[in-house]
N, C-alpha and C positions, 0 to 999 in steps of 0.2 A: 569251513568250506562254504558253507551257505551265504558267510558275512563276504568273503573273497566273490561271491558269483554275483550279490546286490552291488560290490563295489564295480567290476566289471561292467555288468548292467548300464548302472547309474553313468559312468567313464562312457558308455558307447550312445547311452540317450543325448548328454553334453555335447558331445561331437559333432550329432548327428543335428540337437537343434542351432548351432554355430555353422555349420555349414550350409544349411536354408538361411542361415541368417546375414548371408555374407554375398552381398548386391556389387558387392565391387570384384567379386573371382577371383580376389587374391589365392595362391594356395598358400594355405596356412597348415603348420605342419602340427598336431594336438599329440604327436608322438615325443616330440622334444616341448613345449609349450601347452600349459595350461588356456584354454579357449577363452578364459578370459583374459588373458592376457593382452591378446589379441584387441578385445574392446578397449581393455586398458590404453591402449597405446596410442590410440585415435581421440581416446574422448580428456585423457590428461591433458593434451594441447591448446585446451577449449578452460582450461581450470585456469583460476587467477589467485594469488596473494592479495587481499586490501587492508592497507595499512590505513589507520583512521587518528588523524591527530589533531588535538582540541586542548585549546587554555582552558581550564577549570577555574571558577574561585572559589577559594576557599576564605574564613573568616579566621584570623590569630586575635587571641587575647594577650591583654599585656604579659609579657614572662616572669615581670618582677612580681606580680601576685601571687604569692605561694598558695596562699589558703584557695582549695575549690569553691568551700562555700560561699567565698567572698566575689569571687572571680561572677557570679550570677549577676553582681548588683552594679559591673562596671560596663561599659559602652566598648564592644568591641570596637578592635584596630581596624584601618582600613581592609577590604578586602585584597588579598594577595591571589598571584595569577601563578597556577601551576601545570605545567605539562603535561596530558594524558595522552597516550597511545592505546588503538586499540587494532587487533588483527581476529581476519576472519577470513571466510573465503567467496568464490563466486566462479560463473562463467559467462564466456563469451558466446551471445547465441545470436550475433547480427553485424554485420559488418556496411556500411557506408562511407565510401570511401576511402576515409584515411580513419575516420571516425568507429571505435568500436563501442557497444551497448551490451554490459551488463549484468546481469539477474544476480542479486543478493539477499540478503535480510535488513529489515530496518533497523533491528535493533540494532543492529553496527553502529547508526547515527543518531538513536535515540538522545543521548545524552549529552553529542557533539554540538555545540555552537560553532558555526563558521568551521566547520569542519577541515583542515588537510587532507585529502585524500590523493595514497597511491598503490598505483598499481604493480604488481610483479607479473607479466608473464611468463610461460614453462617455458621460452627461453630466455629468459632472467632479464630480462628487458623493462625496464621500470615507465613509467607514465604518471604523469599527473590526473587525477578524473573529477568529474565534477558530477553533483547530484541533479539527473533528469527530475525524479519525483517520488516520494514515499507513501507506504499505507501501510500504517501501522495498525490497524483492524485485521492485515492476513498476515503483518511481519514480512511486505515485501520492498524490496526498492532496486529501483534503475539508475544506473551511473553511465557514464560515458566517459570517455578517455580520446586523445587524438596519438595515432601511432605515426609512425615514419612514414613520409609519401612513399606510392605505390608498395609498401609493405603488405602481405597477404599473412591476414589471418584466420585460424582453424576455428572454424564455428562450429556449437552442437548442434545437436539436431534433437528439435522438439517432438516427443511422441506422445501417447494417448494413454491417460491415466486410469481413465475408465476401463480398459480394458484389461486391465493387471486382475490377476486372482492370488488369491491369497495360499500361499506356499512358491508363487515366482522368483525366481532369482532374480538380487538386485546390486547393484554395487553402490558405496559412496565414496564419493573422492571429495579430497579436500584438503587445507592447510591445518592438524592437528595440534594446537598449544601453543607452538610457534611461527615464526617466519619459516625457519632452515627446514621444517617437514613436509614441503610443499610436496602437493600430487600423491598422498598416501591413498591409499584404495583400502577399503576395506567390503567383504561381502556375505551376504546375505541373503534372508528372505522377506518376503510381505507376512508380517505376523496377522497383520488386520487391513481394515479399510475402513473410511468414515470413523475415527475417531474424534470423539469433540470432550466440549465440556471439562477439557485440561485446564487449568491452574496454574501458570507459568509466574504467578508472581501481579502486583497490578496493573505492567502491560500486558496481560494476556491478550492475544490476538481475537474478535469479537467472532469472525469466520474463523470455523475451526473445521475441517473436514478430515483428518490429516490420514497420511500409508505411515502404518507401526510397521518397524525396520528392526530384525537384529544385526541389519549389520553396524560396527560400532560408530558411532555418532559420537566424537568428542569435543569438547572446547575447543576452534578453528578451523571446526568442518563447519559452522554455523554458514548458509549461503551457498554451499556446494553442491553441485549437482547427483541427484539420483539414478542412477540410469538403471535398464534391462538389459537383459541378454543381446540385444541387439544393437547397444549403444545409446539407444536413444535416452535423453533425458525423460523421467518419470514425476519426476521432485523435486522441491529442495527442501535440502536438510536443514530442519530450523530447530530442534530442541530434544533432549535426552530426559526419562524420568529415572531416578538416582537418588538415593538416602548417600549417598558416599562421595558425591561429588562428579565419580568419574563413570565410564560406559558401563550400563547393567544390562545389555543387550536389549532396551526399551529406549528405541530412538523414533523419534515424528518427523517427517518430510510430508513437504505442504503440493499437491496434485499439480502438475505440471497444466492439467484442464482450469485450473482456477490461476494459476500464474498468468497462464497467455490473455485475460482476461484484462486481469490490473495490467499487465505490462504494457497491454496497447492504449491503455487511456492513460499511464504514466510518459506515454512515450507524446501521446497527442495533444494532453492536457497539460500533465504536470501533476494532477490527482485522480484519484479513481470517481465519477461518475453513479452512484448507484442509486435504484428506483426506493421510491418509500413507499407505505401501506399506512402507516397510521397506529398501528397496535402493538399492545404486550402482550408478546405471546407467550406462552406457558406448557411446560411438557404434560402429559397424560397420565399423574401416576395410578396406581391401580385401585387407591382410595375415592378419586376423584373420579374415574372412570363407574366404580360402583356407585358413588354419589349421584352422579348424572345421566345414572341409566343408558352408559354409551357401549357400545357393540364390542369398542376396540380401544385400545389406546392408543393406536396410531392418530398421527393428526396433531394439531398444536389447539391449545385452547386461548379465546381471546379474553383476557383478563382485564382491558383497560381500550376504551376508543378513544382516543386523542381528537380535539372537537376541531373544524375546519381541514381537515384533512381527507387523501384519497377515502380509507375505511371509513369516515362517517357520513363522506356525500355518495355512499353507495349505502347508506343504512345497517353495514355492520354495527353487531351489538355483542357486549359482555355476554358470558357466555356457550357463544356462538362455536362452534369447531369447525377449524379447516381442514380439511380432509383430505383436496386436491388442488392442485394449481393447473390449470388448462389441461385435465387428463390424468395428471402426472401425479402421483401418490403422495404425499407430505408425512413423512416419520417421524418427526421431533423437529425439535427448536432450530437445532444447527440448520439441519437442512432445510428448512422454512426459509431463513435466514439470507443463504446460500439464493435459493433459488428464486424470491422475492427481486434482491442486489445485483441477481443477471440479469433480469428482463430491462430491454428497453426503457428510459425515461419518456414517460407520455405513452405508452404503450396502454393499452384492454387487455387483465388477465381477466380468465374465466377462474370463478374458486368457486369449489365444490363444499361446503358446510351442510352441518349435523345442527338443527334448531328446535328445541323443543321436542326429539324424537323422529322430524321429519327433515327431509335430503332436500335443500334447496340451492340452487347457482345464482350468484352474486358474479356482474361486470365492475371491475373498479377500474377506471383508467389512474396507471401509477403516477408520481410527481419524484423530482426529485428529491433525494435526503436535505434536511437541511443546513448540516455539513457541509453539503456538495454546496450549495448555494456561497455559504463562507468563503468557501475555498475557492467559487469562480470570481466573486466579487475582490478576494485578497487578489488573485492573478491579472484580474483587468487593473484593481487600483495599480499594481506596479507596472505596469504597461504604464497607463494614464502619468506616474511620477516621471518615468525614464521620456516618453512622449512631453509632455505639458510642462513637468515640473513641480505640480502642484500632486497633491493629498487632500482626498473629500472625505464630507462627512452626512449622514439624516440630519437635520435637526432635531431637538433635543432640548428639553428645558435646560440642561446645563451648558449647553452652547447659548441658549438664547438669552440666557442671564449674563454669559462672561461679553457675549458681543453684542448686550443690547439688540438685541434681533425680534423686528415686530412683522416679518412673514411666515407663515405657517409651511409655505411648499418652497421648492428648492434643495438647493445642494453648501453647507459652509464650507469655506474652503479653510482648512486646521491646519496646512504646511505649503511653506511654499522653499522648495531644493534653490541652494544655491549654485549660481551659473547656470542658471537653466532659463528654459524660454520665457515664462511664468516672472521669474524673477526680473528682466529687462521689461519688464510690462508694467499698467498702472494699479493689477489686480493687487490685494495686500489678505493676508490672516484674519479670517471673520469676517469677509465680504460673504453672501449669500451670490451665487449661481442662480438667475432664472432663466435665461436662454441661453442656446448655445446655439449660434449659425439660426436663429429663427426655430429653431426648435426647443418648445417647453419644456422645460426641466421640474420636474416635481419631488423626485426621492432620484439617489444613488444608481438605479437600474436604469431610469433614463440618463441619466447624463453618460453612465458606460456606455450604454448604446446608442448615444448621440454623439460620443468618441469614435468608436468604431466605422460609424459611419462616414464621420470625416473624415479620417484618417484614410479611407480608401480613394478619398480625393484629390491626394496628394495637394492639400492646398499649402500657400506659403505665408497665408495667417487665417487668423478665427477670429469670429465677434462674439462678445459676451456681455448678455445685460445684467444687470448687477445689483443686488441693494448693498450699501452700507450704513448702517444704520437707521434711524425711525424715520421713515420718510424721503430719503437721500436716494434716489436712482439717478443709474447712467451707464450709460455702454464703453464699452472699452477692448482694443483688439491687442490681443497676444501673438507675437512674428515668430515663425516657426524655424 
């Protein structure tokens, strides 16, 4: 009787929170239909099949060599090229035009060279997509696809991860093991929050915040959306913990608040953007906590300052404990981590440190990761090849040996694309770049943004002055 009057209960609290939760007035009938149902049927149409296809090589040894141990001491065969497919899933949460965007996992492309990528939508409508941009630090990535002119299609809708507690109901949907299972749902609740510190293997994701899920997360839900009661996306399901291979009802989905984050600088950039500090930080355990005569273990410890960086031109020292970032409480590594990678580049955090027993505030204005640096200079040089034609380089003693190179500033040029603008020019491979349009070129950064700026000139050529060799200068223009 008692278990019959909790299920009752439970049956009229469902109801009751689906019917607040229902902005569109549909009547929805919970006498014939499960209320989730109901979410089910709106947020399926938003779920996608992505099929990932990539040549492998692989290495063959001769086959006439029987013996293994022999087989050590001969010169593999050329490498041979093998077909890999891979499926997972995703959703649609932006629509432009004809153009639709996304949300997946990286690791789908992790392994892929020149990737194949296609699309299935829930109405079995297939698409070609290409990758906007990856971040394998949270395991996320943006694709895009072009659908049918004036085709309309169903977007999710992004909601607030922060705001989940733990015991909420949650669904995931996704493409489980195979293509033919599309749009399975499966549900659940929040077992946790802020999970980190997980071990997926040696990509593990380096931002780790993750909503522990039982609901079942299997191989092809990877990149599918997590939703609430009210539809809205919460997550995406990125990883299962498992001795068996298959669902132990210990599934990880990545906060829908740290998605919207990367997506928009995947969408803007091409890579995620995020601020540096300079330090290795380190958790609080309780050995070190009684060691250093500290109050609490909350806080991260700095273990290491990295010399010319934001942490050591603000005077942070080993030692030191952070305790707060502008206000804001600092628990452990993860969330340090986390919260550091969101602030603005070029930004003033205020941090709150534990020094020698006494509470002092350190400003440090942030800089970029220098990752991110890589990664904007990779994006402009290929601008700069598909623009110019050419491929630069620093100098470098081993540039300056292979091309005789007796200037210290400037730019080498190491490629020059065929049929490109570059190529009809008098420029050639191991010329050094010192001006570009009258403006000095010293390293890499300038001559990008001595690109840039021409390039907004729409001019229909450029001057460049040049060395070649010891002593040999001359100018020479490139037609656009």
């Amino acid at each position: 009787m008692f278990r019959k009057c909790v299920i009752i209960l439970l049956s009229l609290f469902l109801c009751t929170s689906f019917l607040s939760a229902n902005p569109s007035g549909k009547i929805q009938d919970y006498s014939t239909h499960s209320p989730f149902a109901y979410v089910a049927e709106d947020v399926i149409k938003t779920v996608v099949n992505i099929k990932v296809e990539w040549e492998a090589q692989i290495a063959r040894l001769n086959p006439q060599i029987p013996d293994e141990f022999f087989k050590f001491f001969f010169q593999p065969q050329p490498r041979q090229k093998r077909k890999s497919v891979g499926f997972g899933s995703g959703f649609i949460y932006k629509q432009t035009g004809n153009e639709i965007f996304i949300i997946t996992n990286n690791h789908l492309f992790s392994k892929a060279n020149e990737p194949e990528i296609t699309v299935t939508l829930s109405d079995e409508s297939e698409y070609n997509a290409e990758i906007v941009g990856t971040d394998g630090e949270t395991d996320l990535a943006l694709i895009k696809a072009k659908v049918d002119k004036d085709k309309q299609i169903s977007t999710a809708t992004l909601g607030n991860s922060d705001s989940l507690w733990v015991g909420d109901w949650v669904i995931a949907i996704g493409n489980p093991l195979r293509q033919d299972l599309s749009g399975t749902l499966t549900l659940g609740v929040v077992s946790a929050k802020g999970r980190a510190n997980l071990n997926f293997g040696k990509d593990s994701p380096v931002y780790q915040d993750y909503i522990q899920t039982d609901a079942a997360i299997n191989p092809g839900n990877s990149g599918g959306p997590l939703v609430n009661i009210n539809g809205e996306v919460v997550g995406v399901n990125a990883a299962i913990s498992t001795v068996s291979g298959g669902n132990i009802g210990i599934g990880f989905a990545i906060p829908i608040n740290i998605v919207k984050t990367v997506i928009n600088d995947l969408e803007d950039k091409g890579y995620v953007e995020r601020a540096y500090l300079g330090i290795l930080p380190q958790e609080i355990t309780p050995i070190l906590q009684d060691k250093l005569d500290l109050e609490s273990s909350k806080g991260v410890l700095i273990g290491h300052v990295e010399k010319n960086t934001p942490a050591d031109d603000a005077g942070l020292q080993k030692r030191d404990v952070i305790i707060a970032i502008n206000g804001q409480l600092v628990s452990n590594v993860s969330k340090f981590r986390i919260m550091i990678a969101d602030e603005p580049v070029g930004s003033t955090v205020r941090l709150k440190i534990v020094r020698n027993g006494d509470i002092i505030t350190k400003r440090v204005k942030l800089s970029a990761r220098p990752e991110n640096t890589i990664a904007k200079a990779e994006e402009m040089g290929k601008d700069t090849q598909d623009w110019l034609g050419i491929s630069i380089s620093n100098i470098t003693p081993q540039l300056t040996e292979k091309f005789n190179i007796n200037v210290e500033e400037g730019v080498v040029v190491t490629g020059i694309r065929r049929n490109s603008s570059a190529e009809d020019s008098a420029l050639n491979i191991g010329d050094v770049i010192l001006e570009i349009e009258n403006i000095d070129i010293k390293d890499e950064n300038d001559f990008y943004e001595a690109v840039q700026i021409i390039k907004e000139k729409n001019q229909n050529s450029i001057l460049l002055y040049i060395n070649s060799g010891k002593n040999f200068y001359r100018y020479l223009t490139i037609r656009l």
